[in-house]
C-alpha positions as CSV (number, residue, x, y, z in Angstrom):
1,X,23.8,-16.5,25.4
2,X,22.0,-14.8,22.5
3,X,23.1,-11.9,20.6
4,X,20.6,-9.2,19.4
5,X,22.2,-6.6,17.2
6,X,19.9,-3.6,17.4
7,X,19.7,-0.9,14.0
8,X,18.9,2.8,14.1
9,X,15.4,3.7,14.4
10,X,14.7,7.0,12.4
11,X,13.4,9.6,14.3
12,X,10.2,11.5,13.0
13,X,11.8,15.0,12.6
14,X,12.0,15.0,8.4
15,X,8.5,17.4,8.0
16,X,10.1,21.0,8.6
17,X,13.5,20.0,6.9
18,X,12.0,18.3,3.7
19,X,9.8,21.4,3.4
20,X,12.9,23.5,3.9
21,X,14.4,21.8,1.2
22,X,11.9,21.7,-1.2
23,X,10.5,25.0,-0.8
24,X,13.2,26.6,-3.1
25,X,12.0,24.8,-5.9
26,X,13.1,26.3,-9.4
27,X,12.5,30.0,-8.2
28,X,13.5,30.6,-12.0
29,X,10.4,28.8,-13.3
30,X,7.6,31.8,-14.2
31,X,4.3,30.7,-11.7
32,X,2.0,31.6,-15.0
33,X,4.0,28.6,-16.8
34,X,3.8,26.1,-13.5
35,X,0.2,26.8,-13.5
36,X,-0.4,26.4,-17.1
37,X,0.1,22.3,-16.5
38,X,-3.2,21.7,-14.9
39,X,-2.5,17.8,-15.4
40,X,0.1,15.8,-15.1
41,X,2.3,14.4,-17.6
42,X,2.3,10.9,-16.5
43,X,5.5,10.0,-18.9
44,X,7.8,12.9,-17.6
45,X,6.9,14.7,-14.7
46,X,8.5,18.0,-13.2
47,X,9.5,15.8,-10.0
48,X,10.1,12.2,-9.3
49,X,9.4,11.3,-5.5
50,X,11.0,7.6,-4.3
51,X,9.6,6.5,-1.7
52,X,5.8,6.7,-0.1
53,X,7.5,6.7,3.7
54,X,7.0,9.9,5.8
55,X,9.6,12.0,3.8
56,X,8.4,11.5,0.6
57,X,4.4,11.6,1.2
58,X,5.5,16.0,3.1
59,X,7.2,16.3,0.0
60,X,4.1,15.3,-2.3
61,X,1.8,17.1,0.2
62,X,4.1,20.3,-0.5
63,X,4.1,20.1,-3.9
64,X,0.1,19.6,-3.8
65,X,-0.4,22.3,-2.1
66,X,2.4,24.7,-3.7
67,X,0.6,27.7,-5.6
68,X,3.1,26.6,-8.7
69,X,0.7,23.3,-9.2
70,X,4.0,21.2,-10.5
71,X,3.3,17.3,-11.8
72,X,4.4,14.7,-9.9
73,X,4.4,11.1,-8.6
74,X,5.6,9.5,-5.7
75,X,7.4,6.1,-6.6
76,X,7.0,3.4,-4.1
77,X,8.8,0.1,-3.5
78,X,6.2,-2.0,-1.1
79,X,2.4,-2.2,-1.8
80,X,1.5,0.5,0.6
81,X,2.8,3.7,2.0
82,X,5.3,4.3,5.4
83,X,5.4,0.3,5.2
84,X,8.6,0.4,7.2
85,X,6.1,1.6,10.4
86,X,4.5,-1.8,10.3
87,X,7.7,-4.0,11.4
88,X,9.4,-1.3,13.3
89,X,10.5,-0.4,15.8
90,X,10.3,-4.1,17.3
91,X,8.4,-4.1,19.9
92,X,5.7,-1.2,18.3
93,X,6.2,1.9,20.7
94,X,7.7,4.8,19.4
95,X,10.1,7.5,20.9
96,X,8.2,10.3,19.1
97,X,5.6,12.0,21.4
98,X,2.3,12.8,20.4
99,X,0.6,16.0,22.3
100,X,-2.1,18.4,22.2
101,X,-1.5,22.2,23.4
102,X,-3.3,25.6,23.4
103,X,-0.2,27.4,22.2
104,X,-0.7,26.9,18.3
105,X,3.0,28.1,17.8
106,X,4.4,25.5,19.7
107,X,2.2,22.5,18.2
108,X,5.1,20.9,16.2
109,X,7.4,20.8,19.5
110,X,4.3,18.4,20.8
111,X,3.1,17.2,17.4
112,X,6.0,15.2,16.1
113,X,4.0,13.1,13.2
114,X,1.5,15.6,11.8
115,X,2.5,16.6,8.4
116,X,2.6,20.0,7.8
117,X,0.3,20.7,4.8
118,X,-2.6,17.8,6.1
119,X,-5.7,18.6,7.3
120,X,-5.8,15.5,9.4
121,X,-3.7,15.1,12.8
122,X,-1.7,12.7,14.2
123,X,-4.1,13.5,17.0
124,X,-7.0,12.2,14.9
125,X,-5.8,8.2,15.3
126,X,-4.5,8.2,18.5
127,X,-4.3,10.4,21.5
128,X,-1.2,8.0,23.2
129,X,1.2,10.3,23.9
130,X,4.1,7.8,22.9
131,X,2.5,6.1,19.8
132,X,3.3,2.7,17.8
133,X,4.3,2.5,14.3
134,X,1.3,0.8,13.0
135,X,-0.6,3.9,14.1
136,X,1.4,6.3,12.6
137,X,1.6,3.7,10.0
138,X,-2.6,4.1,9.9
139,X,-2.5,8.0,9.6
140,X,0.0,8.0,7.1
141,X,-2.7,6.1,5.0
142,X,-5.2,7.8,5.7
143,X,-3.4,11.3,5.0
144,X,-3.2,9.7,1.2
145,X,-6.7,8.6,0.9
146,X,-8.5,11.8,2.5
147,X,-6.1,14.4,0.6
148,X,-7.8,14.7,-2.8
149,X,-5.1,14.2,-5.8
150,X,-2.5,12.4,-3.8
151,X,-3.4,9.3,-3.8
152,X,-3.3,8.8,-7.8
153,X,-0.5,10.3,-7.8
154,X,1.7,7.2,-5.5
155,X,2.6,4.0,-8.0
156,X,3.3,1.1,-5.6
157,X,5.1,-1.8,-6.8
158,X,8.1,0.2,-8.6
159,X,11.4,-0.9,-7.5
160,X,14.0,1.8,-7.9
161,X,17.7,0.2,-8.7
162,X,19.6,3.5,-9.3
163,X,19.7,7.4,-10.6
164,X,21.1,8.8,-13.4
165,X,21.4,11.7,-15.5
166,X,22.5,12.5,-18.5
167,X,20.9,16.1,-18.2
168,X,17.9,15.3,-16.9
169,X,17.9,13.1,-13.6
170,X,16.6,9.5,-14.4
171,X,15.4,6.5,-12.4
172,X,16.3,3.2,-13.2
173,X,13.9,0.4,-12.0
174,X,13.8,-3.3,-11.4
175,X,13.0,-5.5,-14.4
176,X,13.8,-2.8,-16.5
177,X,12.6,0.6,-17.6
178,X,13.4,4.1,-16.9
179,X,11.5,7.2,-15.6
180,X,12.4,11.1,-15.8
181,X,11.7,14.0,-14.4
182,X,11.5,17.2,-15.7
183,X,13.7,19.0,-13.3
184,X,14.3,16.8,-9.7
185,X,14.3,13.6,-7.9
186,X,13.7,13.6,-4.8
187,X,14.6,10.6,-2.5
188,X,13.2,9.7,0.5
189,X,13.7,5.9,0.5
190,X,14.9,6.0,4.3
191,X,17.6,3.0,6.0
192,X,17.3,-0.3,4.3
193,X,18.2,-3.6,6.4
194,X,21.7,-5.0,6.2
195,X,22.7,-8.5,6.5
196,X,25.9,-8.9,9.2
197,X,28.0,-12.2,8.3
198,X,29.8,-11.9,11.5
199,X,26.1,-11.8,13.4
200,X,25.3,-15.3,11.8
201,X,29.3,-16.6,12.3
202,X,28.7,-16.3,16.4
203,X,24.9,-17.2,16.3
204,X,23.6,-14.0,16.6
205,X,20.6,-12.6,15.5
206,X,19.8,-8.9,14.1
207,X,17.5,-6.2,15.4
208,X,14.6,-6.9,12.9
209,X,14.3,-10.6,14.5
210,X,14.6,-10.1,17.8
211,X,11.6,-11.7,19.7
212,X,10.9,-12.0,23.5
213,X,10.5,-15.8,22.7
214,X,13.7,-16.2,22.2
215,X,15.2,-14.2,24.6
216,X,13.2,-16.4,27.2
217,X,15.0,-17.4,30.3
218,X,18.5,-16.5,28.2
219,X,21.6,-13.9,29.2
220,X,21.2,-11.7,26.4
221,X,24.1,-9.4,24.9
222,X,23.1,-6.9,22.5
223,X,25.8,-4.4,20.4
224,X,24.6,-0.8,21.1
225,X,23.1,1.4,23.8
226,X,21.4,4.0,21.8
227,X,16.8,4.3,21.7
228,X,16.8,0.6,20.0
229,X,18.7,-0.9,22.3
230,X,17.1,0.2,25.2
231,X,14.0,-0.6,23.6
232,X,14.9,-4.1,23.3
233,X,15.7,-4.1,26.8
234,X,12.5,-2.6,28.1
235,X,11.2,-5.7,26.4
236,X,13.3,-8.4,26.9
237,X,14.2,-7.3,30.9
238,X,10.6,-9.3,31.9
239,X,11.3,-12.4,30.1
240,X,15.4,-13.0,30.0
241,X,17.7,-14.0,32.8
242,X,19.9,-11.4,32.3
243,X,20.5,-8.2,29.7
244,X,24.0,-6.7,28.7
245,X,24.1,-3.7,26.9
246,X,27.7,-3.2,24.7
247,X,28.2,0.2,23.3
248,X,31.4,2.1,21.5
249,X,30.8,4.8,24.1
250,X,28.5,5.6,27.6
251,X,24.8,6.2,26.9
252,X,23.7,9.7,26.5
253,X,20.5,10.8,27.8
254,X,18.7,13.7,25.6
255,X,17.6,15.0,28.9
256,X,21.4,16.5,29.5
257,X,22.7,16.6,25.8
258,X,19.1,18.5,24.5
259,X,19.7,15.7,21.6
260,X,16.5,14.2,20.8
261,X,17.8,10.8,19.0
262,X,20.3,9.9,22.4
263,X,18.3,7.5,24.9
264,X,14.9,9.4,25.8
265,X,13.7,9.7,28.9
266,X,11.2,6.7,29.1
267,X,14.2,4.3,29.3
268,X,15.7,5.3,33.0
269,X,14.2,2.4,34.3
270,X,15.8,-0.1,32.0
271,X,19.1,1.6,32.6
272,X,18.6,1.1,36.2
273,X,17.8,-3.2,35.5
274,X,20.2,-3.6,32.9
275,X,24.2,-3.7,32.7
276,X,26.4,-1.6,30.3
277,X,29.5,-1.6,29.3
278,X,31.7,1.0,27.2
279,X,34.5,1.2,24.8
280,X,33.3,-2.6,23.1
């Protein structure tokens, strides 16, 4: 029997609640003294963004765009942006849905990857209605390279370790060094992988190598009935000989709990093939 261990995979609803968050940006700070910085100090910024995943780059594209013209850069771990959207979720497909409508008011309940302050639309890489994460992987790049001044504004390759402040907020980074900001940081680093001892101890394997090779011909168990562990099992149901979900408590469909991260619609067939069980 093999054991797939399945992780959260984020859903795409950060764009209105990062621009909630950051649209109350120092409300003290005079807009004839924001605009008076028509560059950016590259030493000390105003704001320190970590991260270059889909959070951070609607922050920077607010803070573009804001009418107080703040400096800023955008502090990123991997060599490109939203590089979490090229692994996951396993098997590419996404729960997110991608839609056009005639109603512009109700474009975001439709539209769940555009950012908000981008000229270009999710629409404009792919019209799938559920989409992978190497597309919305591609449109996140292309958002920084067709949106003048953002993309000099991203540093790849800096490794954040920790945050302090001793009155103004600090970033430490790997192999030493430290960066400021003026007044905020703002993080946006998403979930980071963790290792599971007890997955290894029983000869199990996590979500991030789960492969339909291995699942070949095999009863397979997997810990958690929530979106990625149905998506394993729409995957694997072809190739294994069997498929066990385990979960703390019954699947919830967002159909009946008008939750959109509980098991989406698209997956009532694998809860028809597969076998559950609760209270593991």
């Amino acid at each position: 029997m093999r054991l797939f261990q399945h992780s959260l995979i984020p859903s795409l609803f950060f764009a209105s609640a990062v621009t909630a968050a950051v649209a109350a940006i120092d409300p003290e700070c005079p807009a004839a003294t924001c605009r008076s910085r028509s560059t950016d100090d590259v030493n000390q910024p105003d704001y320190l963004i970590v991260g270059a995943g889909g959070a951070g780059l609607q922050t920077a594209l607010f803070l573009l765009r804001s009418p107080l013209t703040a400096s800023f850069a955008v502090l990123e771990k991997r060599d490109t942006v939203g590089s979490f959207w090229k692994t996951f979720p396993r098997f590419d497909e996404l729960i997110s849905i991608n839609k056009s409508v005639r109603n512009e008011t109700q474009r975001f309940r439709y539209d769940w990857h555009s950012f908000l302050e981008s000229d270009l639309g999710m629409l404009d890489v792919t019209t799938d209605y559920f989409p992978t994460g190497r597309e919305w992987h591609r449109y996140m790049d292309r958002v920084v390279h067709e949106t003048p001044g953002l993309r000099e504004r991203i540093e790849f390759g800096v490794d954040v370790e920790r945050i302090a402040s001793d009155g103004t907020p600090c970033l430490y980074v790997k192999g030493g060094g430290k960066r400021c900001a003026r007044k905020r940081v703002f993080v946006g680093t998403g979930l980071k992988l963790k290792d599971e001892p007890y997955l290894r101890a029983i000869g199990g394997i996590p979500y991030s190598e789960a492969t339909r090779e291995r699942a070949m011909n095999q009863r397979v168990c997997m810990l958690g009935n929530g979106n990625s562990g149905f998506d394993l099992a729409q995957n694997l149901i072809p190739v294994a000989d069997r498929v066990t979900l385990y979960g703390r408590s019954p699947h919830r469909l967002s159909t009946v709990t008008r939750y959109t991260g509980d098991v989406r619609v698209k997956y009532l067939q694998e809860i028809s093939y597969s076998s559950h069980q609760s209270g593991a």
